[in-house]
ZAMARGU-4260 file (C-alpha; in steps of 0.2 Angstrom, whole numbers, plus 5000, padded with zeros to 4 digits):
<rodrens>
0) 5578/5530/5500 | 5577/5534/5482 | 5568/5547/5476 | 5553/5545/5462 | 5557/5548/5445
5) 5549/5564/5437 | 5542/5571/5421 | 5560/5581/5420 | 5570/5563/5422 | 5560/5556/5407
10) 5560/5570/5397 | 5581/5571/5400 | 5580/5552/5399 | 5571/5553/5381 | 5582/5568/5372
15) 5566/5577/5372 | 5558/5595/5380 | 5550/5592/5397 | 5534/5598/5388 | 5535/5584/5373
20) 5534/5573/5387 | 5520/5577/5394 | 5513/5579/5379 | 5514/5561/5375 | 5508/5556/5393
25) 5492/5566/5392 | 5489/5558/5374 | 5489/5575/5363 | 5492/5568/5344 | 5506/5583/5339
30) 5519/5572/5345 | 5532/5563/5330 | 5530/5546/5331 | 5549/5545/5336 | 5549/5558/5353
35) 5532/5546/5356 | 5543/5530/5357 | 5558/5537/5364 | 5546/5544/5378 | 5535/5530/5382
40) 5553/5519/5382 | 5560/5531/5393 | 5544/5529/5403 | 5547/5508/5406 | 5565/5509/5408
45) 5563/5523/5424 | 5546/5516/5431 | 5538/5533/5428 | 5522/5534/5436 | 5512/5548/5432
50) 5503/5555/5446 | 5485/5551/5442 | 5489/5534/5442 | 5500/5533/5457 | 5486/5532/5469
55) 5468/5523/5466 | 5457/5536/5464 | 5448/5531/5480 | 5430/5541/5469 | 5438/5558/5466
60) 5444/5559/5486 | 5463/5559/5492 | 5469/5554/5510 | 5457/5560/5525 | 5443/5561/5513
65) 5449/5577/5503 | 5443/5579/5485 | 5456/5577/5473 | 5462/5593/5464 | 5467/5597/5444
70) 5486/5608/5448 | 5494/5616/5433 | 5514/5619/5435 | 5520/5631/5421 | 5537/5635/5418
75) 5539/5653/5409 | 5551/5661/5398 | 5565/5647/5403 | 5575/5640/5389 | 5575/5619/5389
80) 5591/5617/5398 | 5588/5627/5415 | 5572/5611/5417 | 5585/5600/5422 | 5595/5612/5434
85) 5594/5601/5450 | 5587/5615/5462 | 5574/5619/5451 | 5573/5598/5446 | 5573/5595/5468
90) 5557/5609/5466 | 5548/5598/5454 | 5551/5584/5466 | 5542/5592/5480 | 5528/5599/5468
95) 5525/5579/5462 | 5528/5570/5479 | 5514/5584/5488 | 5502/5581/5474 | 5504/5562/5474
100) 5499/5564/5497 | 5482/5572/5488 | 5480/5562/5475 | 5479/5576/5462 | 5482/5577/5444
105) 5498/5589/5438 | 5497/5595/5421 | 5514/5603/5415 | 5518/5616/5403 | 5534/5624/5397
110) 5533/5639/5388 | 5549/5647/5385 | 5544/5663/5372 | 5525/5664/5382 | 5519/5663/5363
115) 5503/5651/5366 | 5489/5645/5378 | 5490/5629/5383 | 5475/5618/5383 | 5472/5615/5400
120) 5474/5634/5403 | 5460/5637/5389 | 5448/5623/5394 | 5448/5626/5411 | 5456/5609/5416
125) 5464/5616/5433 | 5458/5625/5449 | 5479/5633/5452 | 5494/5634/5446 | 5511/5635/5451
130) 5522/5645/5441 | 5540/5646/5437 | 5548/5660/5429 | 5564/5667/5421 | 5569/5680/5431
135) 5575/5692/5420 | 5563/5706/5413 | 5544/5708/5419 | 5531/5699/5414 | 5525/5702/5394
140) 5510/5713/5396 | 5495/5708/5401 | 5483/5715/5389 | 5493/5712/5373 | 5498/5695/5382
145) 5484/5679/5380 | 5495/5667/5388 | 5499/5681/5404 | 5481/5685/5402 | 5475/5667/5405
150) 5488/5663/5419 | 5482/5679/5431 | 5465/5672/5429 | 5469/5656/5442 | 5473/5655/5458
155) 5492/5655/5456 | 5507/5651/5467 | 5526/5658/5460 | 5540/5649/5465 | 5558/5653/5469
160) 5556/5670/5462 | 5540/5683/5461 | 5538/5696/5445 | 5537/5713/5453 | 5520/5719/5453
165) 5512/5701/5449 | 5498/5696/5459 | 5499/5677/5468 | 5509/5670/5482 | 5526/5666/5484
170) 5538/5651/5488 | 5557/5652/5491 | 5570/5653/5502 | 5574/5666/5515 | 5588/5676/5504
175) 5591/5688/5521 | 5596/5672/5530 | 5607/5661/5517 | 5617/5681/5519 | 5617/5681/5535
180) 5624/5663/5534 | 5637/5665/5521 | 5645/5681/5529 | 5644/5676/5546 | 5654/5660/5541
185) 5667/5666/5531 | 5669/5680/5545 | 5671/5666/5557 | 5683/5657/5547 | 5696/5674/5547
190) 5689/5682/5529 | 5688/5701/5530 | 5689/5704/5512 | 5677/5696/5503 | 5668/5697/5483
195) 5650/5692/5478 | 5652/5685/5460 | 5638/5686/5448 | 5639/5680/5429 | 5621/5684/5427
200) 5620/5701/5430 | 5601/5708/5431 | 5592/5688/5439 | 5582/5694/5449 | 5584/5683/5464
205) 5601/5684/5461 | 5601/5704/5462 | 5591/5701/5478 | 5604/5689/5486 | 5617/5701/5484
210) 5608/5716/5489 | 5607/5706/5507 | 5625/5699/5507 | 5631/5717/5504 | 5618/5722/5519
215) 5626/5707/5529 | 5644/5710/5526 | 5640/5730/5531 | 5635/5726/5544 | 5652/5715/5551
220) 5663/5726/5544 | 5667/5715/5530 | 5675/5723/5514 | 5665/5717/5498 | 5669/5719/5481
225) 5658/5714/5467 | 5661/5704/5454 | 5649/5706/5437 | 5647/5709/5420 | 5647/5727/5415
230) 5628/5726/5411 | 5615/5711/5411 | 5616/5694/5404 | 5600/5694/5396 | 5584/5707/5393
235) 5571/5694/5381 | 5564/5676/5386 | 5568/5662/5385 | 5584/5664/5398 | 5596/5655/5391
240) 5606/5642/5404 | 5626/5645/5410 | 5636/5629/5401 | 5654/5634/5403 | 5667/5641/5410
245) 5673/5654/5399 | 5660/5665/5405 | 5667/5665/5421 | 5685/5669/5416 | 5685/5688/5413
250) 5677/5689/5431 | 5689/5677/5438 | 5703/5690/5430 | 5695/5704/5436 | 5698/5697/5454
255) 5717/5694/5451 | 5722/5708/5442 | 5718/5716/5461 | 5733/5720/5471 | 5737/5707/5485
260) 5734/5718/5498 | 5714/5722/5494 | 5710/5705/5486 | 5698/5698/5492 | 5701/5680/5499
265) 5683/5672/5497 | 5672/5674/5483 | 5653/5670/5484 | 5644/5664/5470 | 5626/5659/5474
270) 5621/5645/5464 | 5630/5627/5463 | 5627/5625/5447 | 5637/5638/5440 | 5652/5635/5455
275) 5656/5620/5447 | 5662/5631/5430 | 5670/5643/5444 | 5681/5629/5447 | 5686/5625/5431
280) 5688/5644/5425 | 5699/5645/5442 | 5711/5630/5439 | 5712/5636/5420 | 5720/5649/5429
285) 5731/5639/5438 | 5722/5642/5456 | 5715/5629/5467 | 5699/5631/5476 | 5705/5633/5498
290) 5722/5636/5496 | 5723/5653/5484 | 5705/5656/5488 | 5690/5652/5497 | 5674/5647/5489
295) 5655/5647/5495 | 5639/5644/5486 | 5620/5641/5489 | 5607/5628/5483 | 5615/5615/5489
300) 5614/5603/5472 | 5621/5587/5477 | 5621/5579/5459 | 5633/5594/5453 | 5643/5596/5466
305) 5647/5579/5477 | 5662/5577/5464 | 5669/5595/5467 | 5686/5594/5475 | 5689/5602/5489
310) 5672/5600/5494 | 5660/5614/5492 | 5654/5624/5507 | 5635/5628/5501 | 5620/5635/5509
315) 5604/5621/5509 | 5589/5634/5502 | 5577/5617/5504 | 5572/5616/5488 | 5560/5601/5490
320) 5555/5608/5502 | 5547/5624/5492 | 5540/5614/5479 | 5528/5604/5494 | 5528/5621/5502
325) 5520/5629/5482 | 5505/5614/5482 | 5501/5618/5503 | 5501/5638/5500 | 5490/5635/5482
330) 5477/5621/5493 | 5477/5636/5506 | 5470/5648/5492 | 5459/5637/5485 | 5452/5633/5502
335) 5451/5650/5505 | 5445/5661/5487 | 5438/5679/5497 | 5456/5680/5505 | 5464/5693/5495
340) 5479/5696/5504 | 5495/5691/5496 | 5504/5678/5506 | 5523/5676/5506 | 5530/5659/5513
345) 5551/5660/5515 | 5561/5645/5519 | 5575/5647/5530 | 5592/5641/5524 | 5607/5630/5532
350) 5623/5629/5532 | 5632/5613/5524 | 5651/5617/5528 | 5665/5608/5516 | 5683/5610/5513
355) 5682/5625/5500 | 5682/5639/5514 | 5700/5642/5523 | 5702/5646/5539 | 5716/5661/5538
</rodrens>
């Protein structure tokens, strides 16, 4: 079954940011007259139908009777690029396709510095949002922040990653068992010595992952060695994405510059996206994925990694999953407004083995 298309396919599809494109689908006027056309051809050529008009409006109600609902989706302090990331694009899916079972209306907006309102925030146009945000640094202070400011003032669900100290709910995987997952099976599979690589040093969820792979791998007596940068990536918005391979190569020579006796034989990187320049940097080198060492990953992103060769052992976080899981948990709070606890769904992960984990 094929999926539906989304405001990210369109906006890719286009040349233009994911926020043009919604621009010129909710009819503001400070749009050029070129992303316009190349937009609404994009639009005809992928079928796009925006969620408002996917459904009849059956008089302002959705299935079973339920009133239709106004949802703001923000993504915050992201450059462009990371919008088409598949996880995060799978994320989007699951946000749409939820909204579309309510008959709701999603207005997007992608603010990559958290320099300006947008005008549905200002005018009241939605009863929630759902909130995306770079995970690197806190949030911009809220009282010298109008754009924070406004966003804390709605209901709000985060996804995949929570501010510290930010109120609002959270949706995202279970990080404790994708570790639990990814140690036990390169234990299984014979590898005692293993590394956690991270390129982006300081990501949040990242940092959080490794905290519980190092937990897991203590706990079966699993040698681990870490692989990062000396410091962090990135300290200011907008996070800028990962596009090659020769950010990985220092890392990758860090590992063989270690003697043959402590090497580690499986390196885990948790995030697809970024495995696939771990592939490159490694045969640069002159190594091959599963036969000079083992490789694991997490997202499971089959657009980036179904041409990977060996294929990629990955975790599955269900990324759709927590998109549909981000609408439920903000309907839940909109249902119930005098609940002031703060709610924490987790997602538990799988396993989806491949050829680039050895058995030694």
């Amino acid at each position: 079954m094929n999926k539906p298309v989304t405001l990210a396919d369109v906006a890719k599809a286009a040349g233009v940011a994911v926020g043009t494109a919604s621009r010129v689908l909710n009819n503001f006027t400070d749009v050029s007259p070129d992303s316009r056309q190349r937009v609404l051809e994009a639009v005809a050529r992928l079928r796009y139908q925006p969620l408002r008009k996917r459904q009849n409006s059956g008089g302002g109600r959705g299935r079973a009777g339920q009133r239709s609902h106004n949802i703001g989706l923000v993504y915050l302090g992201m450059d462009d690029t990371l919008l088409h990331v598949p996880v995060l694009t799978e994320v989007l899916h699951g946000i749409e396709s939820a909204i579309t079972l309510i008959n709701g209306n999603l207005l997007f907006a992608n603010l990559p510095n958290a320099d300006h309102v947008p005008a549905f925030l200002k005018e009241n146009q939605v009863e929630g949002l759902i909130v995306k945000t770079s995970q690197y640094s806190a949030l911009p202070d809220v009282e010298s922040n109008s754009l924070i400011k406004n966003i804390l003032r709605f209901p709000l669900v985060w996804t995949w990653a929570k501010p510290e100290g930010a109120p609002g709910d959270l949706c995202s995987f279970n990080h404790e068992s994708a570790a639990r997952l990814v140690a036990g099976h390169l234990l299984e599979r014979g590898h005692r010595r293993v590394a956690f690589l991270n390129p982006k040093k300081g990501k949040s969820s990242l940092e959080h992952i490794k905290k519980e792979f190092m937990f897991a791998c203590g706990q079966r007596e699993m040698a681990l060695t870490l692989l990062e940068s000396a410091s962090p990536r990135v300290t200011a918005w907008p996070e800028p994405a990962l596009t090659s391979h020769e950010e990985l190569l220092p890392l990758v020579d860090q590992w063989r510059a270690m003697d043959a006796a402590v090497r580690p034989t499986a390196i885990f990187l948790p995030a697809d996206n970024i495995v696939v320049h771990l592939y490159t940097a490694l045969e640069r080198r002159g190594l091959q994925v599963g036969r000079d060492v083992s490789v694991i990953s997490c997202n499971n992103e089959k657009s980036v990694v179904r041409a990977l060769k060996p294929s990629l052992t990955t975790i599955d976080v269900g990324a759709q999953r927590i998109g549909t899981r981000a609408v439920e948990q903000l309907l839940w709070r909109l249902r119930n407004p005098l609940d002031d606890s703060i709610q924490t769904v987790l997602l538990e992960a799988t396993l989806v083995p491949g050829d680039s984990v050895a058995r030694i």
